[in-house]
Steps between C-alpha positions, in 0.01 A plus 500: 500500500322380224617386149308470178519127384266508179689627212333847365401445112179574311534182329512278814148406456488484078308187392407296185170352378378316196264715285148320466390205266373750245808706483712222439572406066439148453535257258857607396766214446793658623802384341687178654841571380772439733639847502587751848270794330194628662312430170242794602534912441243721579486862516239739547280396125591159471561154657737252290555189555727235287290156423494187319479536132595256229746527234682767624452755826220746601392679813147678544455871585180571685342837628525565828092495497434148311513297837297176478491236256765523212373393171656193413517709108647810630736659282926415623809672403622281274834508282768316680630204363560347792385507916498869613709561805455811657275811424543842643250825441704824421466729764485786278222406297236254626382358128809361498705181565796323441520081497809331479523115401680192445563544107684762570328789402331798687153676407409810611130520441191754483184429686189695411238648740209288363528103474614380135258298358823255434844419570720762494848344304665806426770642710587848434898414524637199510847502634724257434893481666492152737660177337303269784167584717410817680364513797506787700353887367525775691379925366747709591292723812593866387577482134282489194513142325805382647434126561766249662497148394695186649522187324663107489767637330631694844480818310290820601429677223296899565303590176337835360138368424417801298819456260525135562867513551701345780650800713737282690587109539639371813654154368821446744389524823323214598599199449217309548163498503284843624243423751380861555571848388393858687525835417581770789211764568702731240602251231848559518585163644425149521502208755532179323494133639688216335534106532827543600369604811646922472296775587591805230450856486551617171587858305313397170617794353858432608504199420661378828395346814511741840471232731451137534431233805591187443255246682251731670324174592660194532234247393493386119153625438486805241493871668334784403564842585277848467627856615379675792557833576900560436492123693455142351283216574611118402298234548662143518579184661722393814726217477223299681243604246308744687364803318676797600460910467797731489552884500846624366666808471654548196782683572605224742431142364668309835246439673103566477349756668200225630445167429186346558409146495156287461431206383607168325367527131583445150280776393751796359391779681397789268517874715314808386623823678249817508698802533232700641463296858842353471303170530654134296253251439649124419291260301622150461402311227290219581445660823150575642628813680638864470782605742502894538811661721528872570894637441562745679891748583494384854592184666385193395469682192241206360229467713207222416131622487286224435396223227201436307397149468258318279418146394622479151872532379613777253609449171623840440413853653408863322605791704292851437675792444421774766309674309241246412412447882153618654607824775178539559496101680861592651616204261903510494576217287277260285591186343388234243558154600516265247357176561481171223120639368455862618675816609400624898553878594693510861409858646740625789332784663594702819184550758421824545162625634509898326374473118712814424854457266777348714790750413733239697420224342488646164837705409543616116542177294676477171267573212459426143691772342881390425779719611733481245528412137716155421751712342554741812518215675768342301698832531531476869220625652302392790139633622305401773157330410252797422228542809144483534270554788232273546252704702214514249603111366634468211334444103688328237509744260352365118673263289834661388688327234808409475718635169791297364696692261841290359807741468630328172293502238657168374338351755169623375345295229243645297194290403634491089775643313445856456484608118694726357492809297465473123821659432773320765307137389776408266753706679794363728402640845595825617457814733189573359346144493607467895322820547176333359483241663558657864237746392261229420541293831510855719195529305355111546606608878260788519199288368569226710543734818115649428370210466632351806375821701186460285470119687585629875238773420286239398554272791450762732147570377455141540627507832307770592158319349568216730526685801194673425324161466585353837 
């Protein structure tokens, strides 16, 4: 009687390599500030990275295409007044990004097709609500410009980027600092991490925590935590300082589910989780490896695959949407390691000998259409991510831009006083006077609103030029 000993999986034999020299962007000074952030987002247009910049903070956004040499002259984001922190692309529109920073302030910025010929130092929003640093963004994944920020102050605050308003502010639940915030696949919950060692789900909308463990890990080291399929993943630190990997079920917060244990490190371990192959991937920082497990419904539930190794330690790490991956290579997750002078894709590709699409391998990924509108959202209601299939690849679609339209008008300040009519000049105000002057800015509105769609229209046909020219 024979029994199977190798565990069946398609991902049992998954493994990672370092693009080549050429693909690599070099000549980038990553930041050096002391912060648990990846410092890297990348989706399926662009690569950005945070770096060194004086006098305030600044991170670089680069094509996917420009590998090589970085001018030392290439144009930065540039508009914080102090080191940026964290950086996230919105996954609902890939010209855009969100950076938060230690003066306290978040930008939500748009990047154009082509390469500016300078700086770019004008956010389209800048949201202000945090009395100390922020240092943790995260887009909400089904609704339309819902972002989440965390910040110094303990308090998570969830904005409407195209009204600039805070939808809600989560100020008396932590009471410490927040090393990490997640969404769940639907948005309707998040996992939170906190100094004082508690792991949180959270109703945002409720206002009111679901469930809490108190000392997942028992080391002092920070956690973090990311969602994974109705389950979560910690990662943390044992009483004897060895880096550990949990899976809990969060309808019962006893005990974990699995608990894995590797090594002794400092290095807080930062896990990505991929949906689609149910795979985590763990990068330390200051590590010179990538951990990948497979979770799984069956016993041991967490179930290690393999690590990728290289000489250098990472600064940070950049983790590709799905969408942005090459099917056509059987590539299932790419990364961008950050090193102190360049940025090194890490490609993790199944072998498979057939050049045909890999249904298995490939199930409908979440796409860049939103699912809901903030406001629906708000209301109550939940949507799964909206689906794509990526059997023919997928194209970023052209430079869409992103409209922020304030509610009040008091918040809108026109460039100069309008005048006003002849006869109310000497007048007290009244109706009619408030009548003008709401026509006129409806009216200053309308212009401004053509032009604007006169400049997208414009920057397409640039856009479109330099494609042609390449």
């Amino acid at each position: 009687m024979s029994r199977r000993v190798v565990r069946q999986s398609k991902f049992r034999h998954v493994f990672g390599q370092a693009a080549k020299a050429d693909q690599a962007y070099e000549d980038i000074r990553v930041s050096k500030v002391t912060w648990d952030s990846s410092f890297c987002a990348v989706n399926p247009k662009f690569l950005a990275i945070i770096v060194e910049a004086g006098g305030g903070g600044a991170f670089i956004v680069l094509p996917l295409a420009k590998t090589g040499r970085v001018d030392k002259n290439y144009p930065l984001v540039t508009g914080h007044t102090a080191p940026v922190l964290d950086i996230d692309w919105c996954p609902h529109n890939d010209n855009v990004i969100a950076s938060a920073s230690d003066d306290t302030t978040i930008m939500v910025w748009q990047i154009p097709d082509y390469t500016p010929m300078r700086n770019i130092t004008e956010p389209i929003i800048t949201l202000e609500g945090h009395s100390k640093r922020v240092g943790i963004l995260s887009w909400h994944p089904t609704a339309r410009n819902v972002l989440l920020s965390a910040g110094g102050d303990n308090m998570i605050i969830i904005w409407n980027v195209g009204t600039g308003e805070v939808l809600l502010s989560l100020d008396d639940m932590h009471p410490d600092v927040i090393h990490s915030v997640c969404w769940n696949s639907n948005g309707s919950l998040l996992a939170t991490t906190c100094k004082d060692k508690t792991l949180r789900i959270i109703d945002p909308r409720k206002g009111q925590v679901v469930a809490e463990r108190a000392r997942p890990h028992e080391g002092a080291r920070p956690l973090r935590a990311v969602t994974a399929d109705g389950k979560l993943l910690s990662t943390g630190f044992s009483r004897m300082s060895e880096r550990q990997l949990a899976l809990w079920d969060p309808n019962n917060f006893e005990e974990p589910v699995a608990l894995q244990e590797m090594d002794t490190s400092n290095g807080v371990l930062l896990p990505f989780y991929d949906p689609d192959s149910s795979i985590v991937y763990l990068c330390g920082k200051g590590d010179s490896s990538i951990r990948y497990f497979e979770i799984t419904d069956e016993p041991p539930f967490v179930h290690y695959l393999n690590t990728f190794s290289s000489k250098e330690p990472q600064r940070g790490m950049g983790f590709m949407p799905k969408r942005g991956l090459d099917v056509s290579k059987c590539e299932i997750a790419r990364f961008y390691k950050l090193h102190e002078r360049k940025c090194e894709p890490i490609i993790m590709t199944v072998p498979r000998k057939s050049d045909l699409f890999q249904d298995d391998l490939y199930p409908d990924t979440p796409g860049p259409e939103p699912a809901l509108e903030a406001d629906e959202w708000l209301s109550g209601q939940d949507a799964d991510p909206v689906l794509i299939s990526l059997r023919d690849g997928y194209v970023p679609p052209k430079h869409r831009e992103l409209r922020v339209t304030k509610r009040n008008i008091l918040d809108v300040r026109p460039p100069s006083v309008p005048r006003r009519s002849q006869s109310s000049s000497d007048a007290p105000l009244s109706q009619h006077t408030l009548e003008t002057l709401l026509e006129e800015i409806k009216a200053l509105r309308e212009r401004v609103q053509a032009q604007e769609q006169r400049i997208t229209a414009l920057e397409n046909m640039l856009c479109e030029l330099v494609d042609g020219t390449d």
